[in-house]
N, C-alpha and C positions, 0 to 999 in steps of 0.2 A: 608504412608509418601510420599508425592510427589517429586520431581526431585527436584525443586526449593528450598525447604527446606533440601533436599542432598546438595544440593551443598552450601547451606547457610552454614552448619553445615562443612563442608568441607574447609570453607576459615580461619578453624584454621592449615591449614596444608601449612606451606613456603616453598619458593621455594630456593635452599639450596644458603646460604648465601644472601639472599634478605630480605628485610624484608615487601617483598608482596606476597599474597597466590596465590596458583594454579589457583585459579579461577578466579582470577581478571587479573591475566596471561594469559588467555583464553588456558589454558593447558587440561580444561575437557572438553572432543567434546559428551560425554552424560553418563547420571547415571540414575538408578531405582531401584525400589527396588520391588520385586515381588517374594511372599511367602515366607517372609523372606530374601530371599538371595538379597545382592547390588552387581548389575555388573555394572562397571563403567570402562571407557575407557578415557585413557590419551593419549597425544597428545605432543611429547617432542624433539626437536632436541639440540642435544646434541653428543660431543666425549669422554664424559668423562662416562665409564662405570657404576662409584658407584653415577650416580644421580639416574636412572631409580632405581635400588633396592633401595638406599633413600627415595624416594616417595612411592615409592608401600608398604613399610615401615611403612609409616608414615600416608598413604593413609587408609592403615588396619587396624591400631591402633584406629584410629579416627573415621573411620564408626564403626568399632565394639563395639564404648562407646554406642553406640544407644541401647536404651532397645529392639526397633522392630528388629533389626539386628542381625539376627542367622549365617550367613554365607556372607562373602566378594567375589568376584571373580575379579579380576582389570588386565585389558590388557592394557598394557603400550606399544603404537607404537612410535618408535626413529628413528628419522631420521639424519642422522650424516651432518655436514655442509658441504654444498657444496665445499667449496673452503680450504685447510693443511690454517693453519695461520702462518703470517709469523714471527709474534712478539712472539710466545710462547702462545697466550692464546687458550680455545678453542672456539673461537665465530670464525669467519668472515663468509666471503661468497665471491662467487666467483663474484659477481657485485662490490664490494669494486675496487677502482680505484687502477691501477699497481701503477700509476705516482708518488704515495705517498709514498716514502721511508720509513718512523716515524713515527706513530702514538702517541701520550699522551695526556692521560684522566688530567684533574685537575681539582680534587675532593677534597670533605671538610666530607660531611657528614652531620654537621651541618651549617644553612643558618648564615649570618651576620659577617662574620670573614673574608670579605675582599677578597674571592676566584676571584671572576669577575675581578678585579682590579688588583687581581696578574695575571693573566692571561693574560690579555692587556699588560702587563706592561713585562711580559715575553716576550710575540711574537713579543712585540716590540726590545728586548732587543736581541733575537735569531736570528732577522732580518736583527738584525745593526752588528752582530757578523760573521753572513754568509755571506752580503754583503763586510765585509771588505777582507772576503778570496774570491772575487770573484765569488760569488754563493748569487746575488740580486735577489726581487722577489719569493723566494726560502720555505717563511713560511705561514704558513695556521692556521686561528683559527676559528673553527667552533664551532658559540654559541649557544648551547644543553640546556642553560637554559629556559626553553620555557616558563614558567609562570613568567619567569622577567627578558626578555632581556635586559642586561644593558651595553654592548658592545658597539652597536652602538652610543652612547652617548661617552663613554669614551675612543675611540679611534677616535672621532671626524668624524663619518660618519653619512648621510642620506641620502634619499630617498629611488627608487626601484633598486633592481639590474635589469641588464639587461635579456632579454632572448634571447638564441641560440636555434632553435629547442627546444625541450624537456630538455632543460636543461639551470641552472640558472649560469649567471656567476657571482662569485665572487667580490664583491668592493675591494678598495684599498686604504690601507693608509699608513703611516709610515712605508711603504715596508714590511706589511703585506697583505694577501689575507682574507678576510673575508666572512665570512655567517653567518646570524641570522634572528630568527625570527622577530626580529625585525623592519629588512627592509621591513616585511611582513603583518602587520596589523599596523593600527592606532594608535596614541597615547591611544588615549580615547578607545581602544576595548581592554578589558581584554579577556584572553585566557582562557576558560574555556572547558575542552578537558576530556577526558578518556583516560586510557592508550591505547587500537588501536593507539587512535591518533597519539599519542606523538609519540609511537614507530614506525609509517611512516614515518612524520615528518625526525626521525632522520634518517630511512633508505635513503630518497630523499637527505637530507641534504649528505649524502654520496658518494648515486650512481648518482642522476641527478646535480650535480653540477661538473662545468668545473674547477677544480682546479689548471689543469696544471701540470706539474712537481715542485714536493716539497722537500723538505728535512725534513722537520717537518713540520708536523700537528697537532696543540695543539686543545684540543675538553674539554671546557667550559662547565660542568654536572650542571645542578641542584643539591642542596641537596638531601641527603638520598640515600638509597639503593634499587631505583626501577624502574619503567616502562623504564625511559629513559636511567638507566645503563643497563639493561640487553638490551635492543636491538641495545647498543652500541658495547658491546663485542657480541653480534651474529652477528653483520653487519660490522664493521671493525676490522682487526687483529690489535690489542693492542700492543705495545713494551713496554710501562712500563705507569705508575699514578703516581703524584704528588700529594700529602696532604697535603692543607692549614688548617693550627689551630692554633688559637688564644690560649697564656700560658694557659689560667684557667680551670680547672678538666672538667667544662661543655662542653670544645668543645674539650679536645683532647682526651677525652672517647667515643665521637661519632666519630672524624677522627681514632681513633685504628679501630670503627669496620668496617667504609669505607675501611681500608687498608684493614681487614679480607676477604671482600668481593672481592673483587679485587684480593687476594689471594686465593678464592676459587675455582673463573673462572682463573685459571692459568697466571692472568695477575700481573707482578714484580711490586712493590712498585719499586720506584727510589728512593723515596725520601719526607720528611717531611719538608714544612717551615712554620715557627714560624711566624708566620702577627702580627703586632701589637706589636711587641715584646719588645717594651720599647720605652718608649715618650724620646725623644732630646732637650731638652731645651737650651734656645739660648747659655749659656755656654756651654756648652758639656754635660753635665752632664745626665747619663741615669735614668728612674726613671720607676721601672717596675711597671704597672698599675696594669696591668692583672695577677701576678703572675711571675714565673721566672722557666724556665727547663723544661715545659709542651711541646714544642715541640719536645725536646732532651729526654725527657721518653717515649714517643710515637714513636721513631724511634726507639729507642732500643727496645722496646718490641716488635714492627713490624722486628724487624732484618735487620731496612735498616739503614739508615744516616739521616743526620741532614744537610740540603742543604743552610740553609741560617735563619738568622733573620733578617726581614725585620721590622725597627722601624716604631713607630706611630709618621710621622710627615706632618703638613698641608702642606706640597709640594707635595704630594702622592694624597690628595684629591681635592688641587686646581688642577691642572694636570687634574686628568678625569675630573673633573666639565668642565673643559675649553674643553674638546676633545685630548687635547694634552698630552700624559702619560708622567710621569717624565722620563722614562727611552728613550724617544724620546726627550722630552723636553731639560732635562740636563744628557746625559749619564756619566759624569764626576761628576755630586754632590754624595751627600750623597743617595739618594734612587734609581738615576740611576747604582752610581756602584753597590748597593747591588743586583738589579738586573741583572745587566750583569756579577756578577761572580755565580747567579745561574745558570744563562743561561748557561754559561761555563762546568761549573758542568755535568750537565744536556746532554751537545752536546756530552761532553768527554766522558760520561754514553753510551750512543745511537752508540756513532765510534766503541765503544769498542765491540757491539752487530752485529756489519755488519757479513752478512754470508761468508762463505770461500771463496774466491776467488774474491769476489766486490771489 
């Protein structure tokens, strides 16, 4: 049995709380199998003790369904990360920039529920909240969605960033700091990558860009639990995730297992908001499309909170269409304030994490 068909056979084994295999992880550095016996060697940095016995685990289990497979042998090399994290999880690295006080993920899990749009519409909202306490300038949103930048459109930016030396500086708008792939490739060039890629990408997007001193840094994931979350939490220390889900069972059964995952790399849920969460008709009157509660069961079952519902109404999507997010647009309407009391939420969450004595 040759190596290549090991390790085919091998990409039913996940990587714990991901839902992508070792090998597409680039976690095995080589495998054979000769007179029977598989010696295979893994390749894993990690703080957290019960992953390596996980895999080797799970590693055993798997080769040894092999009828040619009499005996397993599997060296698991671990390398701990460079740099204590500062948020609690166990990824960062010691390239992660000091400057950045906060770090938060906003993730969904599943795609089309409005994540990108809260997100903009957050940093905008963090930005106008910071600036009022005299701390402008002060928020960062770096968009990790890499197969469908959609930032740069709906926070009303283009062209290229600049460059410093080896490192890219940030645009600017509605007294947000930005990065995305976006300002990086054509309209017309689709991004068609492997994970290596994505996961440099997000490492650059970290260590080579000029962010300045922050107070929050909000980091715009892709859907799913893969390439570009795990080298999110290995490359900067996490302080907590956000979970955007739309009410209905489809998307707050895949935002639970986003939360799962996020909880398995020791990074805090903060918090669940409900997108879409009831159409406003020009009377007032709400009228649940999508279902009713599917954020608020999601949060309790994740054991965190319930941060906000944000209704389904066309000022929210005229706003990005235009560049200009509602919550920059009209901080005082209806969908700017619901954003600015998660914001609120959210800062109040992050004060209350400072270390002893800052």
């Amino acid at each position: 049995m040759t190596s290549d068909a090991l390790k085919e056979h091998l990409k039913q084994v996940k990587y714990p709380g991901f839902s992508r295999d070792i090998v597409s992880f680039g976690l095995v550095r080589s495998i054979a199998l000769v007179d029977g016996t598989v010696k295979v060697s893994l390749a894993l940095t990690t703080a957290d003790p019960k992953v390596p016995l996980h895999l080797k685990r799970e590693v055993d289990h798997c080769l040894r369904a092999l009828p040619e497979v009499k005996d397993v042998i599997i060296d698991v090399a671990v390398s701990a990360p460079k740099a204590a994290p500062t948020g609690g999880n166990l990824g960062g690295n010691a390239n992660a920039p000091k400057s950045i006080a906060k770090a938060v993920a906003i993730a969904s899990g599943k795609g089309g529920v409005g994540k990108s749009t809260f997100a903009v519409n957050l940093a905008c909202a963090a930005a106008r909240l910071l600036a009022s306490r005299g701390r402008p300038g002060r928020v960062g949103l770096m968009d990790c969605d890499i197969y469908g930048p959609s930032v740069p459109l709906m926070i009303g930016l283009e062209g290229r960033p600049m460059v410093d030396g080896d490192s890219l500086i940030p645009m600017e708008k509605h007294g947000v700091k930005v990065m995305s792939m976006g300002f990086l490739i054509d309209d017309n060039t689709p991004v068609v990558w492997r994970g290596p890629m994505i996961m440099k990408t997000i490492q650059q997007f970290v260590q080579n860009v000029k962010w300045g001193e922050l107070d929050l840094l909000l980091v715009d994931l892709p859907p799913g639990t893969g390439d570009a979350q795990l080298s999110l939490v290995q490359t900067l220390p996490l302080d907590g995730a956000v979970l955007v889900t739309t009410p209905q069972l489809a998307a707050t059964g895949i935002a639970r297992k986003g939360g799962l995952m996020f909880q398995k790399v020791n990074v805090p849920v903060l918090g669940v908001v409900e997108n879409m969460s009831y159409f406003l008709d020009p009377a007032g009157n709400k009228h649940h499309l999508f279902g009713q509660g599917g954020g608020a069961a999601t949060a309790e079952k994740l054991a965190t909170r319930l941060l906000g519902e944000v209704p389904l109404i066309p000022e929210i999507r005229a706003a990005g269409d235009a560049g200009t997010p509602a919550a920059a647009l009209d901080p005082e309407g209806t969908a700017g304030h619901c954003f600015t009391e998660i914001a609120e939420t959210i800062l109040a969450q992050l004060d209350q994490k400072k270390p002893a004595g800052s």
